[in-house]
N, C-alpha and C positions, 0 to 999 in steps of 0.2 A: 296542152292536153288534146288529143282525138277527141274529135265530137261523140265517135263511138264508144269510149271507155269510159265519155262524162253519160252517157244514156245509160250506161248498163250499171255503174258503180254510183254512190254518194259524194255530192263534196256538200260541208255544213261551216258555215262561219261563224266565228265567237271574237268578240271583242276582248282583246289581254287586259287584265288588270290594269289600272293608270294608262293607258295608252288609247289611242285613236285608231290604230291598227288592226288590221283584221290579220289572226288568225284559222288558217284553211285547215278541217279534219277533211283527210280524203279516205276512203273508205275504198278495196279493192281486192276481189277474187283472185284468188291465184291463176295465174295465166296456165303454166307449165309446169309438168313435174321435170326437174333435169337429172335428177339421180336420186336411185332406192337401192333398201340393200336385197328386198325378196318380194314375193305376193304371189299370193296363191293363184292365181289368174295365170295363163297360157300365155306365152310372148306375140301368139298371133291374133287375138283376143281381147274384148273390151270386157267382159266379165270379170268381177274380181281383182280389178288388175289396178294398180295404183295412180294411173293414169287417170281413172277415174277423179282424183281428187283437183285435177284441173277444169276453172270456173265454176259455176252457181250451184246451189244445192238441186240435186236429183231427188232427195229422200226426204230430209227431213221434212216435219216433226215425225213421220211414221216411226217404230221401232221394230227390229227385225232383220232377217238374212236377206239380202236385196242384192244382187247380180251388180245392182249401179254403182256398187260400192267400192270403196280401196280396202282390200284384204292383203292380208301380209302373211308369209308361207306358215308362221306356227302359233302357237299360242298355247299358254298355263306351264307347269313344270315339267310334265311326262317329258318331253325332248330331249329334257336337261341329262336324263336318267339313263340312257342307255348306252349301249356297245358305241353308239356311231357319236357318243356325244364328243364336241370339243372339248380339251383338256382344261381344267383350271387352272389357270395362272397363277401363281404366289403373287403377291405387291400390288393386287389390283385395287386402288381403289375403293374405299368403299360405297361413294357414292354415285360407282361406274355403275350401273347397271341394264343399261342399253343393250337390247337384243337387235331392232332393225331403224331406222332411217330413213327417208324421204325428204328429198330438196325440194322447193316450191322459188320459182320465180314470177316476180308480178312485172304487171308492165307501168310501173313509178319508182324510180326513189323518192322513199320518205322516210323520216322520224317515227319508227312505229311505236306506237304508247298503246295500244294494244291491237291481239291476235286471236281471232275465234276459231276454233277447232269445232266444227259440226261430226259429234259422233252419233252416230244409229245404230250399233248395236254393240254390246258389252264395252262401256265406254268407261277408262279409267287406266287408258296405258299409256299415256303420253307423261312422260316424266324430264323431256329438255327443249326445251325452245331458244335456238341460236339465228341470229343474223350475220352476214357475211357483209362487210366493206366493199361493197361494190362500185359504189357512187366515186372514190376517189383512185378504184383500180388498185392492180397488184404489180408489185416488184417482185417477177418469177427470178433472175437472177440470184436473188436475197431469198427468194423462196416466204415473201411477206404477204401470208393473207391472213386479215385479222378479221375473228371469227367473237362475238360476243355473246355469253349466257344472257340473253333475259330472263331467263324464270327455269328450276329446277327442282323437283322433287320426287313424292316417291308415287308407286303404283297405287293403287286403290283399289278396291271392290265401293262397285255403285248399284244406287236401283235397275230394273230391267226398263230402264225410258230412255229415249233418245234425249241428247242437254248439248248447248250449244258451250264450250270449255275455254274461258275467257278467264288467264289466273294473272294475276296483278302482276305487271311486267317491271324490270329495272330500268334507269333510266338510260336511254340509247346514245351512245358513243357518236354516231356518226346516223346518215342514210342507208338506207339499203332495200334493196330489190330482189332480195334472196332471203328465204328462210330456211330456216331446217329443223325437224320436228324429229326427236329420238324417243322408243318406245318400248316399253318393258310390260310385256303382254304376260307374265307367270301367273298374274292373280285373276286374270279374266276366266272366268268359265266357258267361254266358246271363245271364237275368232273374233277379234277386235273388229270394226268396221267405220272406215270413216266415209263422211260425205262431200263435207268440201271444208278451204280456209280461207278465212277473211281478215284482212288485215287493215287496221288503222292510222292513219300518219298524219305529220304536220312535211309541210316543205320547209321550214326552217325550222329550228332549235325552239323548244316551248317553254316557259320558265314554270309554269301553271300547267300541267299535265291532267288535272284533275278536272279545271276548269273545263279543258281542252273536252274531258269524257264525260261531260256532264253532256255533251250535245250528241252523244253516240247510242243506240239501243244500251240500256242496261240487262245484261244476263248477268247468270251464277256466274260469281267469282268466286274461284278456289284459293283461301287461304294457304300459307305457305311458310315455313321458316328461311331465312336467309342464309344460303349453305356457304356465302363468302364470310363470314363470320368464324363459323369451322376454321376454315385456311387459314383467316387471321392471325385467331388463337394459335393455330398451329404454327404457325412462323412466328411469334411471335416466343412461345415457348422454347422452340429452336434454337434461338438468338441468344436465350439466357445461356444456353449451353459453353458459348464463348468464355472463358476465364476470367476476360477482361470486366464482364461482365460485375460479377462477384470479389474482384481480386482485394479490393478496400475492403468490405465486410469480412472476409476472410481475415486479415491482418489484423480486425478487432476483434475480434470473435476466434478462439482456436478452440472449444470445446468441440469438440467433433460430435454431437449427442444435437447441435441447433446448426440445422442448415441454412445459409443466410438468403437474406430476401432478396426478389426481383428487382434491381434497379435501374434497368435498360428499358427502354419502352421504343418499339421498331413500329414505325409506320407500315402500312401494308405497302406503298408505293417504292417504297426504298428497295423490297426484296421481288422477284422474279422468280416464282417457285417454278416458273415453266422453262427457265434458259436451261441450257446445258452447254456450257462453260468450255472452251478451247485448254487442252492441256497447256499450252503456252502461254496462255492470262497469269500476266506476272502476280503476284500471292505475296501481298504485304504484311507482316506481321513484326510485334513488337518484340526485339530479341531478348528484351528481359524478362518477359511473361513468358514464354515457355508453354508448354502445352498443360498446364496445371494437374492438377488431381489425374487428367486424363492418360498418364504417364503410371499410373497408378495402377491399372486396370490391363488383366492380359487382355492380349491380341485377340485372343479366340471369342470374350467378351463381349469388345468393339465389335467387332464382326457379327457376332451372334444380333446387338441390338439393330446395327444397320440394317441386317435384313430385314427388320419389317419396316424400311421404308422405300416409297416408290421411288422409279425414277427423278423426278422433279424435287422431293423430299432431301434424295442422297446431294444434290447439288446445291443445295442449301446449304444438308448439315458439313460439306465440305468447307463453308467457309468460313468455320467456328475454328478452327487453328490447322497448322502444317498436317500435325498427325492424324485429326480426322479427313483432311483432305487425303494424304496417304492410303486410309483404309476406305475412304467413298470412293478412290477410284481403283480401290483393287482389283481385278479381271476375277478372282472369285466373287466379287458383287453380282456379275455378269453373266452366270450359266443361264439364268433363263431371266428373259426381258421381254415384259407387255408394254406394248406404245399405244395399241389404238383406245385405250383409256385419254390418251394426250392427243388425240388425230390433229386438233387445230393448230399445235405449236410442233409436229413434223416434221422436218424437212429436208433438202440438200445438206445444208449445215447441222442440221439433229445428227445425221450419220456420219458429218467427216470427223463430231467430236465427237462420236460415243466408239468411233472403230479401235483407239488404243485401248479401250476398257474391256472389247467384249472378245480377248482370242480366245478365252474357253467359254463363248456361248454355245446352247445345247438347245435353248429353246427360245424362240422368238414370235413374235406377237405385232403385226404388222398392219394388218384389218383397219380399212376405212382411212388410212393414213395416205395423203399425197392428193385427193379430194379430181376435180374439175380442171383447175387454175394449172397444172403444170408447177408445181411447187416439190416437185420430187423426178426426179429422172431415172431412166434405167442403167447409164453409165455410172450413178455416184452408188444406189442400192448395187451395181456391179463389183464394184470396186471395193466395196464394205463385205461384202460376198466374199470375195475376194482373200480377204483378211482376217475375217472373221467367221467363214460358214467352214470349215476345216472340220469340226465337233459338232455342226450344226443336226440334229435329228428330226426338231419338229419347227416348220414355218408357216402362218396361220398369211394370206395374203387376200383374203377376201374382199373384193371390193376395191381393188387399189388399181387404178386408173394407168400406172406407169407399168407397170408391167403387160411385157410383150414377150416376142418369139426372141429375143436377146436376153432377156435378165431370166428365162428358162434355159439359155446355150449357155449360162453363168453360171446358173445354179446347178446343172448336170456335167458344171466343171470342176464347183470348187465344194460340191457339199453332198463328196460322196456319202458319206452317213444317213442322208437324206429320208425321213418313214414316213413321216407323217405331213400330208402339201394340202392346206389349201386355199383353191385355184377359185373359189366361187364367183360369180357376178363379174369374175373380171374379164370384160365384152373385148379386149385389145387381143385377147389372144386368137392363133388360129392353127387349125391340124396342122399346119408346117409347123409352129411353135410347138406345140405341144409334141411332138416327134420327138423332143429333145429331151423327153423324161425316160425314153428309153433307155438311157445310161446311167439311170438309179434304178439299181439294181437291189434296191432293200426295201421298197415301196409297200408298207403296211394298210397304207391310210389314205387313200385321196378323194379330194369332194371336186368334182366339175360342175355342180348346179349352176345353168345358167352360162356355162361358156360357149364357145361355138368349136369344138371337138365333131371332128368326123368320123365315118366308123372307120378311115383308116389308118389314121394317128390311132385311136383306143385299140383298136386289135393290134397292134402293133407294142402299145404298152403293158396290155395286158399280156402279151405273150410271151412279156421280159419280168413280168412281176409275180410269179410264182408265191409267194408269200402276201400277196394282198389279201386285208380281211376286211377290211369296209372301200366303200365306190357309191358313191352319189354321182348319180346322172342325168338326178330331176333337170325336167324344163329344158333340155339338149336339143333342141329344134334339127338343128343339122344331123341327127345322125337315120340313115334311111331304112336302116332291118335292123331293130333290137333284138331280133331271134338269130340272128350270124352273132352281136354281140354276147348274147346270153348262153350259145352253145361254145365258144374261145372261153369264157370265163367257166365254166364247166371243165373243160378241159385242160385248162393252165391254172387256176386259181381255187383250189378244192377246199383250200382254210377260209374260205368266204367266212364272215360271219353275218356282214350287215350288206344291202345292197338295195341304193334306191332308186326304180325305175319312173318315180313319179311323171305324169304325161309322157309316157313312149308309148306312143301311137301303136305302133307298129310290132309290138312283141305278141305272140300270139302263145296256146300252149303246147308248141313247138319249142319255144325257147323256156319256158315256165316246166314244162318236163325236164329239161336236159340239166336246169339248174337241180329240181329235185333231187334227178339219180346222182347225181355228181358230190354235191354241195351239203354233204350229211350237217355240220356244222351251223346252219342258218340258224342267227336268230331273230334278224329283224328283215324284214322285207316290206317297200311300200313300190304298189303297184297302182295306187289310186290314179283313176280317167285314164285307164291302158282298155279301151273300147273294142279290141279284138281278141281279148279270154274269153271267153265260154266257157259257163259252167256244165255245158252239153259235152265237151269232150273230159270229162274227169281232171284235169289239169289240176284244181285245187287238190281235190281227194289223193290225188299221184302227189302232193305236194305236201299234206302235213303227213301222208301215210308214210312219210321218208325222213321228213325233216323234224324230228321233235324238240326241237330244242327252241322253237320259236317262243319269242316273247312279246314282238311287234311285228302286226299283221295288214295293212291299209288296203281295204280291196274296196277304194273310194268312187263311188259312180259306178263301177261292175257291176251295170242291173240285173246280171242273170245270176249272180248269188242265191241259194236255196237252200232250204232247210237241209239237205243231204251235206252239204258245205259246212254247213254250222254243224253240224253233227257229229261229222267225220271230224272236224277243229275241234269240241269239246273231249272228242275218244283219243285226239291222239296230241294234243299239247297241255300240256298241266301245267307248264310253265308260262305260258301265256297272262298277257300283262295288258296289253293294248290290243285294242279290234276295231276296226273304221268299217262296217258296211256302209255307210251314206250312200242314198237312194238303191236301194237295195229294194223293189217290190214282190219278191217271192218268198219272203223270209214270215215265218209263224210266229206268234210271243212263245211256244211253247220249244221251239230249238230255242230262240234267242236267251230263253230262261236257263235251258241244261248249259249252256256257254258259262253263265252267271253260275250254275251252281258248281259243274264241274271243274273250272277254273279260278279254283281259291285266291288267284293272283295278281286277278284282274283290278286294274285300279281306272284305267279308261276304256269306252264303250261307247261309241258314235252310233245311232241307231236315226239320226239324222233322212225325213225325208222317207224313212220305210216307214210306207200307208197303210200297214194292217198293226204296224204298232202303234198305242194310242198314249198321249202325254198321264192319264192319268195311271197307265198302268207302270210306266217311266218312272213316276213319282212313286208308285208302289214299291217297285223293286230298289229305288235309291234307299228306301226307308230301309228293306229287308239286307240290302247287301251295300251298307254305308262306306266301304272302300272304299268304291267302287265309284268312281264321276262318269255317270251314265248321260250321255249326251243325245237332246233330242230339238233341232235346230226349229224354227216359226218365224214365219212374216206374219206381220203384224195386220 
């Protein structure tokens, strides 16, 4: 141990039950964030930004919007709701429900027996806590990094107080130096906020865990149901399915009127709901059993029940006899497949055996899958590409590490159908790579938040994408005049419908005109902390006096907003649904109100931060206009 990480952190000793031994609680701040999936914070920028969540608390106990904080780009349902949203997956999961991510590395491997989460403001989105094997290393080769739930559940609505979120962990597999915290922010009323995390360990294996936390601070602990139980049961059900299973009670029993009892009892350990199986794995079955009853039951049936299971589920139920093996790997199983439900069991090997199943895939679902560790590569997702992206239209690759300026000169090879890309967070790419989208030529939909896109790869793409109707470009650092990009999109791209410029510095209402006159069709646009609009040149007023069709409007941080803005918004959008002025100080209650009343369709309203509006009068209009989630952010 560094002298410095025994000063700034805990170690506590306890005596093990029957023994003479001392057992070590080391207590430790996360060192590092090494990978997130979004945050509202600027990438050149310590505000807001999730980095913050590395080392000691800055905040707590205060409660409130605090700059020190880790903010994450959305929060509550609106997002889910509109033109730009990501498509739903059939077969997902339903205890997927993870929006964004953050890895956290400390400077020990330990045994963690518990994890503090310091939240300070709308605290109640943390719904997965996993550890990563670090302590005995990965076999990238094999593509082995084995990742462990300790503790899982659902979202919450909590009081408005900061709580430090310490939920009773499972017991730990191995060591580890890495954690990862997954978060489902729809039930929050404002932006989740965290402060920092603490984690607690033993250096060796603890038989007495309790014991061990008997000497640690005691906070709230959030109760929890045990979701491996679910699985259980659920494979466990499965199994009966087998023939072999029933095949005796059947032979005493033929009244068909009494279905016979469960007789099999499947340990959880025996099945692997996460393998996915080499069509080559030789497939033992007894030739006198037959595929029972299941012989019984059209094609169309079979088919019909499998699809409502997921990936991991189909490989199960495939090994209940020949014939359902047959129809789990039918390539009609396979038009549209979500993975990043499964990220931690992904791999090399996930794709060379799923590429015979998926030649008519259509839609694909990749996100947060292939992680840090190099457990995915761009030649084998090539290759699968390859084989499989022929009918390919929509591919979601947000976050995924392996992808580079290769598996884009892939995919503008083998997937011409190609509408819907996206490209989010993934840092490997770069405007030479991205050059290579110009040979999809049916581009409806693409999200770059967060890559590093120049403006001369994007005018380039845009100039070949005539049919694009949504474009995310939040957080683009590299691109240097959003008004040359915003007057090519004007010009090439008229079916716009969504389009988000979140932190572009640089678009002025040079490029905020040209989309107007051009771009009739808008209906959501976010321009929040674009610090060179001016509500002095009419830009806004030129903007809804053209575009009526908006429904989502973020003019976030644009302090020169003014009642003539909001006025001119109320007369000429009726459709309107979402409005961000945050820090907005020229704004009246009395425009703010005709917004409220002229726009019956309003269900969010950030008024966050504008000082001539007062919280009590907030609270009034929530009362008169209950739609309506009228948002008005406070430090404590």
């Amino acid at each position: 141990m560094a002298d410095n990480a025994i000063a700034r952190d805990k170690i506590t000793e306890t005596n093990k039950p029957g023994t003479t031994s001392k057992a070590v609680l080391i207590s430790r701040f996360s060192k590092e964030v090494t990978d997130f999936s979004s945050q509202y914070g600027s990438e050149t920028s310590i505000s807001y930004t999730v980095s913050n969540l590395a080392g000691r608390s800055n905040i707590f106990p205060a409660y409130g919007d605090f700059t020190q904080a880790a903010v994450f780009r959305t929060y509550g349902p609106w997002w889910k709701n509109v033109t730009s949203s990501p498509r739903k997956f059939k077969r997902t999961p339903p205890n997927f429900i993870s929006d964004d991510y953050v890895e956290l590395s400390f400077d020990l491997d330990v045994y963690p027996c518990k994890i503090e989460v310091w939240e300070t403001y709308n605290p109640g989105s943390v719904v997965r806590i996993l550890a990563c094997d670090t302590a005995s290393g990965t076999d990238v080769d094999d593509g082995r990094v084995r990742w462990q739930v300790l503790w899982e559940g659902q979202p919450e609505k909590c009081p408005d107080k900061s709580r430090i979120f310490s939920p009773t962990l499972r017991e730990p597999l191995f060591k580890t130096s890495l954690i990862r915290l997954e978060l489902c922010s729809t039930l929050c009323h404002y932006y989740t906020e965290l402060d920092c995390v603490c984690m607690y360990g033993t250096l060796n294996p603890c038989s007495d865990m309790q014991a061990i936390l008997k000497q640690a601070p005691t906070f709230e602990v959030k109760d929890c149901s045990d979701a491996d139980e679910i699985v259980s049961q659920t494979l466990k059900y499965i199994n009966t399915l087998s023939v072999s299973s029933h095949q005796e009670s059947l032979d005493e029993n033929k009244d068909p009127g009494h279905l016979p009892r469960e007789t099999t009892d499947v340990k959880q350990e025996q099945v692997t709901p996460t393998e996915v199986t080499n069509d080559e794995t030789f497939f033992e079955e007894d030739p006198e059993m037959g595929n029972g009853y299941f012989d019984d039951l059209p094609d169309e049936v079979i088919q019909l029940i499998l699809s409502y299971l997921d990936v991991p589920a189909l490989c199960v139920a495939s090994r209940a006899c020949m014939l359902m093996k047959k129809h789990c790997y039918d390539t009609l199983q396979y038009t549209e497949l979500n993975l990043q439900p499964h990220w931690p069991q992904i791999n090399n090997h996930t794709l060379q055996c799923l590429k015979s199943r998926c030649h008519h895939l259509q839609q694909l679902n990749l996100s947060w899958c292939g992680g840090n560790r190099g457990i995915m590569q761009s030649m084998t997702f090539g290759n699968f590409m390859k084989e499989c992206g022929s009918e390919l239209n929509t591919l979601y690759l947000a976050n995924c590490k392996f992808v580079d300026s290769e598996v884009l000169r892939l995919l503008s090879e083998y997937c011409p159908k190609l509408a819907d890309l996206d490209l989010q967070s993934c840092m490997g790419l770069d405007g030479i790579g991205l050059i290579h989208l110009t040979k999809l030529k049916g581009l409806k939909r693409l999200n770059l938040y967060r890559t590093h896109v120049d403006i001369h790869s994007l005018i380039a793409i845009i100039r070949t994408s005539p049919n694009l109707e949504c474009l995310n470009l939040g957080s683009c650092s590299r691109i240097n005049n959003f008004d040359e990009v915003a007057i090519e999109l004007s010009k090439h791209c008229k079916k716009l419908k969504s389009l988000d410029f979140w932190r572009s510095r640089t678009i002025t209402d040079v490029g905020l005109r040209a989309l107007a006159y051009n771009c009739p069709d808008l209906e959501e646009l976010d321009l929040g902390w674009c610090p060179e609009l001016r509500s002095g040149s009419c830009c806004y007023l030129d903007l809804v006096d053209r575009c009526h069709k908006i429904k989502k409007l973020y003019l976030t941080a644009n302090r020169t907003v003014c009642d003539d803005d909001l006025n001119a918004i109320a007369s000429n959008c009726p459709d309107l649904e979402q409005l961000d002025i945050l820090g907005t100080r020229q704004v009246s209650e009395e425009s703010v109100l005709r917004i409220l009343q002229s726009c019956p369709r309003m269900i969010m309203f950030d008024v966050s931060f504008c000082f001539s509006i007062e919280h009590e009068v907030v609270n009034e209009w929530s009362r008169i206009f209950p739609n309506c989630s009228i948002k008005k952010s406070f430090q404590q």
